[in-house]
matplotlib code that plots the C-alpha trace (Angstrom):
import matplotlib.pyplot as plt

x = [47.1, 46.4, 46.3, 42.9, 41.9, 43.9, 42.0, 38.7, 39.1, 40.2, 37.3, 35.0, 36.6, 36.6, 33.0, 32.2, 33.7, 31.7, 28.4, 29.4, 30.0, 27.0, 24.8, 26.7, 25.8, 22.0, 21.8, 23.6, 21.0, 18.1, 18.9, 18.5, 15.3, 15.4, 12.6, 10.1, 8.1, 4.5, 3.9, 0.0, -3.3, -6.7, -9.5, -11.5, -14.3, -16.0, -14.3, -17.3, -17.2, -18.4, -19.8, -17.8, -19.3, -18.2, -15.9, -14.2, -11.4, -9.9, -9.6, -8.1, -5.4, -5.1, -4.4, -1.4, -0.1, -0.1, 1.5, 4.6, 6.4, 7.9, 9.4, 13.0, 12.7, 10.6, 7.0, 4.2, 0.3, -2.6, -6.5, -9.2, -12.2, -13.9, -12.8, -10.1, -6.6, -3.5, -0.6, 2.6, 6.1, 9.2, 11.7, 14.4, 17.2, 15.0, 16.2, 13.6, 12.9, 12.4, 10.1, 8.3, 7.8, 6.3, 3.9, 2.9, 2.7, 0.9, -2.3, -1.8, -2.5, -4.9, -7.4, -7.7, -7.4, -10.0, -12.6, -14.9, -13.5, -12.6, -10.7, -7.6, -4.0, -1.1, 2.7, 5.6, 9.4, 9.5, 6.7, 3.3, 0.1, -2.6, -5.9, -8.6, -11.9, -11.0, -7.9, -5.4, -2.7, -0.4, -2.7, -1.4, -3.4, -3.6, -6.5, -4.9, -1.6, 0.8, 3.4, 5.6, 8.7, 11.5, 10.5, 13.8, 14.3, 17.6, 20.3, 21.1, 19.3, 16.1, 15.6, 19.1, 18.0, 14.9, 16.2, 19.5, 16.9, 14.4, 17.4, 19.1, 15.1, 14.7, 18.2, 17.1, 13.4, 16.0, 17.9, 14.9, 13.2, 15.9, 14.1, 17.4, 16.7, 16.6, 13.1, 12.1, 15.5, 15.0, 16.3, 14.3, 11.8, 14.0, 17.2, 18.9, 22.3, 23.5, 24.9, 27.3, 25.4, 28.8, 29.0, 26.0, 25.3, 22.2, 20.5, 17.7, 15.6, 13.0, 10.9, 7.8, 5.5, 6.4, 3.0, 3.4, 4.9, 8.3, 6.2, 3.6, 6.3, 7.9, 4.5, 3.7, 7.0, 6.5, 3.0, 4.6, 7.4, 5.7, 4.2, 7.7, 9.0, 4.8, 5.1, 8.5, 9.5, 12.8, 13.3, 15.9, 14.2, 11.0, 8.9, 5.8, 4.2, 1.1, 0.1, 2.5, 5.1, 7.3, 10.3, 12.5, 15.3, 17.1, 20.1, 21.6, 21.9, 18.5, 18.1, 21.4, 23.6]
y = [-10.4, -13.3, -12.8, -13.6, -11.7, -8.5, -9.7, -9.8, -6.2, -4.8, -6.0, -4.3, -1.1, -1.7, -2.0, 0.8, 2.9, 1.4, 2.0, 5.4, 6.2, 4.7, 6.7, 10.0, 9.1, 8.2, 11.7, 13.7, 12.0, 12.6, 16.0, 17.2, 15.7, 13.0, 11.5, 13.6, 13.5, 14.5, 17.8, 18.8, 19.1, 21.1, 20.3, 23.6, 23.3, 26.7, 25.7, 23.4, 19.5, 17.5, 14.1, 11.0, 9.7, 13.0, 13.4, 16.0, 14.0, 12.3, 16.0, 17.3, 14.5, 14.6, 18.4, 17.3, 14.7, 17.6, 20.0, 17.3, 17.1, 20.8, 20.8, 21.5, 25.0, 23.3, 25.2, 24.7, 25.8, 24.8, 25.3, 23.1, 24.2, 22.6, 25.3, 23.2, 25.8, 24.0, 25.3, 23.2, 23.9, 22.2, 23.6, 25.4, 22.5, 19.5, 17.8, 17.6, 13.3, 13.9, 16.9, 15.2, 12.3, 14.5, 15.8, 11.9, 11.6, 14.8, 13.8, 10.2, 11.6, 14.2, 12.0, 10.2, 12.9, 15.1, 12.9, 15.4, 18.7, 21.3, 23.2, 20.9, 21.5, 19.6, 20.0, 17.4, 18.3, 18.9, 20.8, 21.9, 20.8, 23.3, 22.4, 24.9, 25.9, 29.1, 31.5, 32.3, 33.2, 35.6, 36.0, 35.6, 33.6, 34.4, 31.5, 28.8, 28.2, 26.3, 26.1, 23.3, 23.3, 21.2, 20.2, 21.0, 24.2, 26.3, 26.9, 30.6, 33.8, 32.7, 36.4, 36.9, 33.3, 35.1, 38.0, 36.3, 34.1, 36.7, 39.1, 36.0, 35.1, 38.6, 38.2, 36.1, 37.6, 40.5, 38.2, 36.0, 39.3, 41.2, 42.7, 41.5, 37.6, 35.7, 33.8, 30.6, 28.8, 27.0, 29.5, 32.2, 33.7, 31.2, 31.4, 29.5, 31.3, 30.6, 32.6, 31.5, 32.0, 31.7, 27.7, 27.4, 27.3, 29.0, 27.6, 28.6, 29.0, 31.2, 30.3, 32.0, 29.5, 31.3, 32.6, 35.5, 38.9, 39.9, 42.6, 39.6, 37.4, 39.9, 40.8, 37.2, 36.6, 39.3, 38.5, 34.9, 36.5, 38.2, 35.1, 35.1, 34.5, 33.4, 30.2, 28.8, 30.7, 29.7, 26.5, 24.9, 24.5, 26.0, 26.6, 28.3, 27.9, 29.1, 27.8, 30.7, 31.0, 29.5, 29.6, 27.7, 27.3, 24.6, 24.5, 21.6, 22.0, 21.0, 22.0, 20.9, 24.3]
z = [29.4, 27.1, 22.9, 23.1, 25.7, 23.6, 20.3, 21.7, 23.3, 19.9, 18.2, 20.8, 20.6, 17.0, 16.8, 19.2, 16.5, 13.7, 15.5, 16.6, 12.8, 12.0, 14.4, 13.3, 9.6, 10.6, 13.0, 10.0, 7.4, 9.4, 10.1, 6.6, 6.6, 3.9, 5.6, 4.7, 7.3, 7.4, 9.1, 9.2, 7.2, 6.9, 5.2, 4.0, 4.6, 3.1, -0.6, -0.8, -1.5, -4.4, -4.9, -4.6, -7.8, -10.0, -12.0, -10.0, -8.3, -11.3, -12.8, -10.2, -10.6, -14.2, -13.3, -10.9, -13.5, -16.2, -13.2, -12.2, -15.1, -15.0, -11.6, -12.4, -10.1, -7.4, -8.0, -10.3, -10.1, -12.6, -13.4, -14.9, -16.2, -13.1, -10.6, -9.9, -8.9, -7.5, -6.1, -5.2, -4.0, -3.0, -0.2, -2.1, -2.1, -2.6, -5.8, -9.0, -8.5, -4.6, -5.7, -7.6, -5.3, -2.8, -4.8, -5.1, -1.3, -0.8, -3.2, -1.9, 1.3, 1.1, -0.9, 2.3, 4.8, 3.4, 1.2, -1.1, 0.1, -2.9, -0.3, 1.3, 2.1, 2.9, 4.5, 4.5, 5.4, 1.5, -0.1, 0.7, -1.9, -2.2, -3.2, -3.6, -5.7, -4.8, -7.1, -4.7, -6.9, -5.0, -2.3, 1.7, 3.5, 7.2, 7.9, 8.1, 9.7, 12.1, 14.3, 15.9, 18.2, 19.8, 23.1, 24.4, 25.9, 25.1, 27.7, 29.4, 28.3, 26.6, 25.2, 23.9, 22.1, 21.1, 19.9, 17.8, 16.6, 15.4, 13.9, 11.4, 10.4, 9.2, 7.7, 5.6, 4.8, 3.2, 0.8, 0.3, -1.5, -2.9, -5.7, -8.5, -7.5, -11.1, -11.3, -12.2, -10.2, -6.7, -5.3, -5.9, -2.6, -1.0, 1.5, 4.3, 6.9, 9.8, 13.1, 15.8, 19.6, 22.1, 21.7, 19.8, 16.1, 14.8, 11.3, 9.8, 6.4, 5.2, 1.6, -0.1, -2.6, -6.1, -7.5, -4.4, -5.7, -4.2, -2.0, -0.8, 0.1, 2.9, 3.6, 4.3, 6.4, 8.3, 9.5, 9.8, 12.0, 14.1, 16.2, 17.6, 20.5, 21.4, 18.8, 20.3, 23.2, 24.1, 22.1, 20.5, 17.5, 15.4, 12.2, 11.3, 8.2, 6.2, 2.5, 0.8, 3.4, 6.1, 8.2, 10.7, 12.8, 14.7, 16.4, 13.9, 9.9, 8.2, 5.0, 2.0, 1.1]

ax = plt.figure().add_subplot(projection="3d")
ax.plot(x, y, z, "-o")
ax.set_aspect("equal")
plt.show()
């Protein structure tokens, strides 16, 4: 073989490395979501709406401006005297800028989505915006909610799945609302495990919005809970979510520990 022919198959297995690194970096980034994508929105309809021309919109954002500065622990809520309550929250290891940033996007986002409603509520990967004319301070709200799944189904016993998958989700509903959690941190009504399935690896993450009482948080998870297996029979990854509470699982590490 010649020395050229040698040189040009070293730098072809040489950059078959590089771009092998480069997609396991990319898979490893997007996996712990730092794209934040949007997930879904509703538009509530029985809070009433108001007139484009009032003055109702641009208090409702100097509310939010007022609510972003303290994020530090990932939650803050406000009222206006216009029957204006917010409610915003950050997933648990989402740093303060990235926070904050979100709660940009969100309002962004729901100004367009929902023109004139009072009512209106947004999820990305990162936090959830809650718009209402309504006070719904530590309050479960079992009207509006959502569920999405991997398409890909998992391999061999679908209820053993099931069940594993259930058992680590209440797992984590435990330490999520151990009565000695310290308040006001990230980490409070908030936790993430993982289990080992044979040659799989479980993860997963439960989180409550921080106005709801330690007691309405499990209550919430619980009602949340209980739409499995029906929400994501079987699949290799899930999440349901509500305006005060969520949970998911995949079978690859999602969430910064």
């Amino acid at each position: 073989m010649s020395s050229s022919s040698m040189l040009n198959r070293h730098v072809s297995v040489t950059l078959l490395v590089v771009v092998a690194m480069l997609l396991f970096f990319i898979q490893g980034v997007l996996s712990l979501n730092q794209t934040n994508a949007y997930l879904q929105h509703i538009c509530v309809n029985s809070d009433g709406t108001y007139k484009s021309d009032s003055s109702y919109e641009s208090n409702v954002k100097h509310l939010l401006e007022f609510m972003s500065s303290p994020l530090d622990y990932g939650f803050t809520s406000g009222t206006s005297s216009s029957d204006i309550y917010a409610k915003f929250q950050c997933r648990g290891d989402v740093s303060e800028s990235k926070c904050r940033s979100c709660l940009t996007t969100a309002f962004s986002a729901i100004r367009r989505r929902c023109p004139n409603n009072k009512g209106r509520i947004i999820w990305y990967d990162n936090c959830v915006l809650d718009l209402s004319s309504i006070y719904t301070y530590d309050k479960v709200d079992y009207k509006h909610s959502f569920y999405v799944y991997n398409a890909k189904d998992v391999s061999g016993n679908t209820k053993s799945f099931n069940k594993n998958t259930k058992a680590l989700l209440y797992k984590l509903k435990e330490k999520a609302t151990r009565k000695e959690q310290e308040q006001y941190t990230k980490d409070y009504m908030y936790a993430t495990g993982e289990e080992s399935l044979g040659t799989m690896k479980l993860y997963a993450m439960v989180q409550c919005t921080q106005d709801l009482s330690i007691k309405n948080c499990s209550v919430c998870l619980d009602w949340l809970m209980g739409k499995l297996p029906r929400c994501c029979n079987g699949k290799q990854g899930g999440r349901v979510y509500n305006p005060n509470c969520n949970f998911r699982y995949e079978l690859y590490p999602f969430v910064k520990t």
